[in-house]
Each structure stands twice: as C-alpha cells, then as structure tokens.
VOPAGU-2260 file (C-alpha; in pm, 1 decimal, decimal comma):
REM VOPAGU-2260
SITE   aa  ch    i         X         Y         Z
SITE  UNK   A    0   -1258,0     152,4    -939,4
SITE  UNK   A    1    -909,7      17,0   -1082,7
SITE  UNK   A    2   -1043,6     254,2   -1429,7
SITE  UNK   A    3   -1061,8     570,4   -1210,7
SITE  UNK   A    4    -754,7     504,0   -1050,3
SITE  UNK   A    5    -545,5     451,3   -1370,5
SITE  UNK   A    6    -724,6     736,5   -1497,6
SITE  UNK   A    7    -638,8     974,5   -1236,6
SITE  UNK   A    8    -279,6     964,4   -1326,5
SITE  UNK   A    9    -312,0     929,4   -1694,9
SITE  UNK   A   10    -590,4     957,4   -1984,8
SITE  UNK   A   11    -541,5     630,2   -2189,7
SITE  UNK   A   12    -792,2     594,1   -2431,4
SITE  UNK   A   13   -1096,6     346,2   -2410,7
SITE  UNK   A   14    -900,2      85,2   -2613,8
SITE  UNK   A   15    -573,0     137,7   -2443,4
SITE  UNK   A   16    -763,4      82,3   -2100,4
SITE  UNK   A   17    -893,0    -220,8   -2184,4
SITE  UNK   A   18    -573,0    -364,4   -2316,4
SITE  UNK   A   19    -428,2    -248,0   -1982,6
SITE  UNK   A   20    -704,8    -398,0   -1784,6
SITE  UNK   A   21    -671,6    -683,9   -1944,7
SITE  UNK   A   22    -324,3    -799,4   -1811,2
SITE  UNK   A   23    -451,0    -739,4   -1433,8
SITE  UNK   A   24    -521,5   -1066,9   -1249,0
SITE  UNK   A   25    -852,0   -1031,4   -1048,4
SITE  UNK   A   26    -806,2   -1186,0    -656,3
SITE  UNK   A   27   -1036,2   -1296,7    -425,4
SITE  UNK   A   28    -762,9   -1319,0    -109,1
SITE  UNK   A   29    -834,2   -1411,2     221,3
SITE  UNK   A   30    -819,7   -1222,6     555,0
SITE  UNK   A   31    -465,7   -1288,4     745,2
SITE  UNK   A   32    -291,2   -1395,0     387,6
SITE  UNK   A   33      46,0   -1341,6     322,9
SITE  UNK   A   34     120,1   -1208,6      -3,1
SITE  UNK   A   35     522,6   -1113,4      48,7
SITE  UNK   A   36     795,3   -1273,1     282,5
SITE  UNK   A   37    1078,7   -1094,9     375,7
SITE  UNK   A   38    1353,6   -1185,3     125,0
SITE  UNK   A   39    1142,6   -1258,0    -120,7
SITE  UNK   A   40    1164,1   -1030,6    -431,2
SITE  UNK   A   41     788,4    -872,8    -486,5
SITE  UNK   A   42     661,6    -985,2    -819,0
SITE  UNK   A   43     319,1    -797,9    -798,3
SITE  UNK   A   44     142,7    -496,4    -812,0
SITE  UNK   A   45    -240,0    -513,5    -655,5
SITE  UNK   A   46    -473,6    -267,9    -674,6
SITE  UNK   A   47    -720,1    -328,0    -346,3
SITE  UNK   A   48   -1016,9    -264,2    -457,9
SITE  UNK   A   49   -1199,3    -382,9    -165,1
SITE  UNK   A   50   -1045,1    -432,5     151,7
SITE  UNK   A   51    -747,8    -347,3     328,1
SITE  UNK   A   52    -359,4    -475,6     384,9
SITE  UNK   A   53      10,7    -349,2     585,4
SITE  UNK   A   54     346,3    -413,4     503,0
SITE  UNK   A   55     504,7    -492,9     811,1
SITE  UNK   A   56     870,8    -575,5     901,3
SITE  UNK   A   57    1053,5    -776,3    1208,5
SITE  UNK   A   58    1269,8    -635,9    1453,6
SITE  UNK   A   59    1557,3    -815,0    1589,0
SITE  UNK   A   60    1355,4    -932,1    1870,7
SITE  UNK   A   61    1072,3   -1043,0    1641,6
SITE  UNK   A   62     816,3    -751,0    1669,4
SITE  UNK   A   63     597,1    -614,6    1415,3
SITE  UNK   A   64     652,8    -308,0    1344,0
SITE  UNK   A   65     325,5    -148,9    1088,4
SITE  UNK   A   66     546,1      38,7     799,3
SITE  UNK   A   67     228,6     115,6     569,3
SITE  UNK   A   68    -151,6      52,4     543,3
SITE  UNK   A   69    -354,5     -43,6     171,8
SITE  UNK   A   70    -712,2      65,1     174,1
SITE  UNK   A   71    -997,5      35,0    -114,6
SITE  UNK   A   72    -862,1     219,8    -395,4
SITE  UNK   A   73    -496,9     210,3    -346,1
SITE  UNK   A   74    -201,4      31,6    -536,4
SITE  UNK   A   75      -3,0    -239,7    -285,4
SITE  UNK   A   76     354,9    -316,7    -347,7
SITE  UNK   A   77     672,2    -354,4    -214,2
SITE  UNK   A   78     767,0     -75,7    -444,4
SITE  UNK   A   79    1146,6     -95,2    -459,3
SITE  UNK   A   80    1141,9    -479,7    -483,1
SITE  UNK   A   81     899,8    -492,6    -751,1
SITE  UNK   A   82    1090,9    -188,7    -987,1
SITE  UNK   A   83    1444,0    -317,5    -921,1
SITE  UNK   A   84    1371,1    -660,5    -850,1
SITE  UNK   A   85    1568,2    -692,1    -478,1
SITE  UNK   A   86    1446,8    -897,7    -199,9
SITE  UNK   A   87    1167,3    -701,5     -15,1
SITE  UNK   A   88    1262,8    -583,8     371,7
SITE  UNK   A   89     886,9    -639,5     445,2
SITE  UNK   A   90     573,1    -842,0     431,7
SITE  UNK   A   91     254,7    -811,4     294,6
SITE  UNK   A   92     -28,5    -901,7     436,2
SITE  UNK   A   93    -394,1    -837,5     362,5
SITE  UNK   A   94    -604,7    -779,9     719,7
SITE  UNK   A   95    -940,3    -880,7     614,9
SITE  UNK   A   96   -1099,4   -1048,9     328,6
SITE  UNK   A   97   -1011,2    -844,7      20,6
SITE  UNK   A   98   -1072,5    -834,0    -346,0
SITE  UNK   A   99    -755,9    -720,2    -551,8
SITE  UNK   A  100    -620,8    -654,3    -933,9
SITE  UNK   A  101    -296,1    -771,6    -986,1
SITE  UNK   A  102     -38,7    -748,9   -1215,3
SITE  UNK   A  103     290,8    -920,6   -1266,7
SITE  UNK   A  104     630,8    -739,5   -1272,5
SITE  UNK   A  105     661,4    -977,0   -1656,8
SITE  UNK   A  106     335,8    -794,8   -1746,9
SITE  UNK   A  107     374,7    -439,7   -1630,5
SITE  UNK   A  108     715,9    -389,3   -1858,0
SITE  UNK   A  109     523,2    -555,7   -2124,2
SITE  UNK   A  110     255,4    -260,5   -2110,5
SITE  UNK   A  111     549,6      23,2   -2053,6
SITE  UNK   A  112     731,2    -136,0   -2353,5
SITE  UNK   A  113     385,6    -120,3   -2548,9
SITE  UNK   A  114     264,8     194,7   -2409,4
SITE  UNK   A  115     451,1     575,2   -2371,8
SITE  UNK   A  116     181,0     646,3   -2157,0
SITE  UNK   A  117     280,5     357,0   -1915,5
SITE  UNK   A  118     589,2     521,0   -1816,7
SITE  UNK   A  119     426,7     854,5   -1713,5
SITE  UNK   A  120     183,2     650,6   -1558,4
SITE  UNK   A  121     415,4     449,3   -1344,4
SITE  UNK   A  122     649,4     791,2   -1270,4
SITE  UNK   A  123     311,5     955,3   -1164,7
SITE  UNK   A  124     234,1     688,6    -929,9
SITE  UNK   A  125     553,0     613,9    -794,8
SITE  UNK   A  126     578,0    1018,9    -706,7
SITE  UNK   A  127     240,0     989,2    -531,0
SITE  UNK   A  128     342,2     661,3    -316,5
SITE  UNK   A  129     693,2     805,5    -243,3
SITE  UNK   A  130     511,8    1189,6     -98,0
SITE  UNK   A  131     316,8     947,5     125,2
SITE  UNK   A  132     629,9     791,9     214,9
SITE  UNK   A  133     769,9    1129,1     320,8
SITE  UNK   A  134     464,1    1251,5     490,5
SITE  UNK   A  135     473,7     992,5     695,0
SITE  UNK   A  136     824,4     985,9     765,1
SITE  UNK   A  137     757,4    1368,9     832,9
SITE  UNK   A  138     489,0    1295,7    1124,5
SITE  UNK   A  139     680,2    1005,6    1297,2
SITE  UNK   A  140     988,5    1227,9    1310,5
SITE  UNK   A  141     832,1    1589,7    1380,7
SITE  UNK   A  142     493,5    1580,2    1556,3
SITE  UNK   A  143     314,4    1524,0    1885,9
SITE  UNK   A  144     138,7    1163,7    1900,1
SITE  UNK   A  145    -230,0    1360,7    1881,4
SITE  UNK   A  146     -85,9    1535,9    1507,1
SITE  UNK   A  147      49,7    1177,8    1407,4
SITE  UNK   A  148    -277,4    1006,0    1481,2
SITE  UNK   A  149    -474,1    1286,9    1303,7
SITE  UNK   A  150    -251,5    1294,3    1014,9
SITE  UNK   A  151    -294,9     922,9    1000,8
SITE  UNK   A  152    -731,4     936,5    1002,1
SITE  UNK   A  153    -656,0    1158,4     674,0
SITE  UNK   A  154    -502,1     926,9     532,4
SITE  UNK   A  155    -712,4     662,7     668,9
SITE  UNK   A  156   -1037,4     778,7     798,7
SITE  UNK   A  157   -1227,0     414,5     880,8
SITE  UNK   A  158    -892,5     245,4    1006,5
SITE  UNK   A  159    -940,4     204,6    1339,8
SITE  UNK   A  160   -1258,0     -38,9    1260,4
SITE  UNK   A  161   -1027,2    -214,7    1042,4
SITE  UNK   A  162    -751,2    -306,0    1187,7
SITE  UNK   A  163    -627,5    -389,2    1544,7
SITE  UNK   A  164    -504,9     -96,9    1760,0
SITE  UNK   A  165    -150,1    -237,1    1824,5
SITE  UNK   A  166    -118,3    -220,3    1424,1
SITE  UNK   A  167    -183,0     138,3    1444,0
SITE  UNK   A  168      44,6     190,4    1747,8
SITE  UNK   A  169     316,7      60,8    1544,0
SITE  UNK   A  170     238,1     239,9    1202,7
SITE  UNK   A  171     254,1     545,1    1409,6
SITE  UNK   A  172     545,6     475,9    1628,9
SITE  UNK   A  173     386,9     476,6    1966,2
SITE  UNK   A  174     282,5     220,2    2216,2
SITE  UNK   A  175     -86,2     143,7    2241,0
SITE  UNK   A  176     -84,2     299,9    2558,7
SITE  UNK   A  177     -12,5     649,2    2425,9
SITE  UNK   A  178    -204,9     525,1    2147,7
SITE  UNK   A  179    -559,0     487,8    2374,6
SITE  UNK   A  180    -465,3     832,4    2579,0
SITE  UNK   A  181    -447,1     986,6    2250,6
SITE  UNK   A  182    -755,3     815,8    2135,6
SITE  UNK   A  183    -950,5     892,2    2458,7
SITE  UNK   A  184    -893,6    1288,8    2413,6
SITE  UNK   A  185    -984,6    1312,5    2073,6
C-alpha cells in the first residue's frame, strides 16, 4: 500500500523503490499513543497503512480542538515542523491500534539528495496535503454544518465508526449537539 502511494505521485523505478522503501521504519503503534507534543519539532513522516490518527491542538482553556484526521493510506505529519524543522503547534495521536511506515526527517533529505525524483515527489505531496488543507479551511469557513459533515464523509467515509463523535464535532467546528441533529437528518 506504501508502493501505490509513492507511486501515485511519482514513477520510480523497481530499484529506486526499493532503495526508498528501504529507509521507512515499519510500526506497530498502539491505540491512544502519542506520537508529537506540542513544542516538539516533528521528526517523522508515517505512512498509516492500517489504522487511523488526528492532530489535535489545545485551547487556552485546555480543549481539544480535531485539526486533521490520518486514515489507511495516507501520509501523517506535522508538515511544517517536519520540512522546516519548528516546534509543531499540534499533537499527534493515533486513535486505534495502527500499523505505520516511517521515515526520519535525517533519512528523507538523504533520499531527495540521492534522488531528483524525491523532490517532485515531496512537492507533489505537499500540494496534495496543503489542497486538503484549503478544502477544509473552505467548509469550516463557508458552508452549512449538513455540507461540512458531507464534505467530511468524502474525505472520510468509515469515520464515524472510528473515532468518537466529539472528535468529529471539533474537526468540523461544531458542537456535538449540532453534530447529532445533523447526523439524525442525514
């Protein structure tokens, strides 16, 4: 699954794939694991390839508030912190017993230094997690709570047997009040 995703973006050739492969870390990680602190500067990129995580940051007052989900088949990073190396704004966590590929920040410039192909690869990626980004942005700003939670099952399809409803409430900006009336009319 980590092949077809590195493949989407860019056709390395078998040997080149290996090689790449080859510096990924395979994870077994527990459900409720942290694997980022807030202030700490995100060293990793995981691919989940089975399971599911959130980054998550803290309000003043201490609430959660659900910035992004990680499903089977997606990449999992604090993205700015791990490129330019600042301390992260957010957590990671994983929500349920996971298996992941991961890849240090050391490793990855080791592969763009070795590989042309890297770069594009990494550009291509970073454009794809950045239009989610926006999307998402797009929804919580513009649309009725029934669009946002929609837009969100695209995304997400099998979420909501995943993960706990005040996790969604928060990803989407709503309470989980609004959350079950939108829920209950769908």
């Amino acid at each position: 699954m980590i092949t077809d995703a590195i493949l989407k973006f860019v056709p390395f050739s078998p040997d080149e794939l290996n090689d790449i492969l080859s510096h990924f870390e395979k994870e077994y990680v527990q459900k409720n694991q942290l694997l980022l602190k807030e202030g700490q500067v995100c060293n990793k990129l995981h691919f989940v390839e089975q399971g599911i995580g959130r980054s998550y940051y803290l309000k003043k007052e201490g609430k959660e508030v659900t910035q992004w989900f990680f499903g089977d088949g997606n990449f999992m990073s604090s993205v700015d912190s791990f490129f330019q190396e600042n301390p992260s704004f957010y957590y990671m966590e994983i929500l349920e017993d996971s298996i992941l590929y991961s890849i240090t920040k050391v490793k990855m410039d080791l592969l763009l230094a070795k590989y042309h192909k890297m770069e594009k690869f990494i550009r291509l990626l970073s454009i794809e997690m950045f239009s989610k980004i926006i999307h998402k942005l797009n929804a919580v700003q513009f649309q009725t709570a029934k669009e946002r939670y929609d837009y969100m099952l695209t995304e997400f399809p099998d979420i909501s047997h995943r993960v706990s409803l005040g996790y969604i409430a928060s990803y989407l900006g709503m309470t989980q009040e609004t959350l079950s009336r939108t829920r209950k009319n769908d």
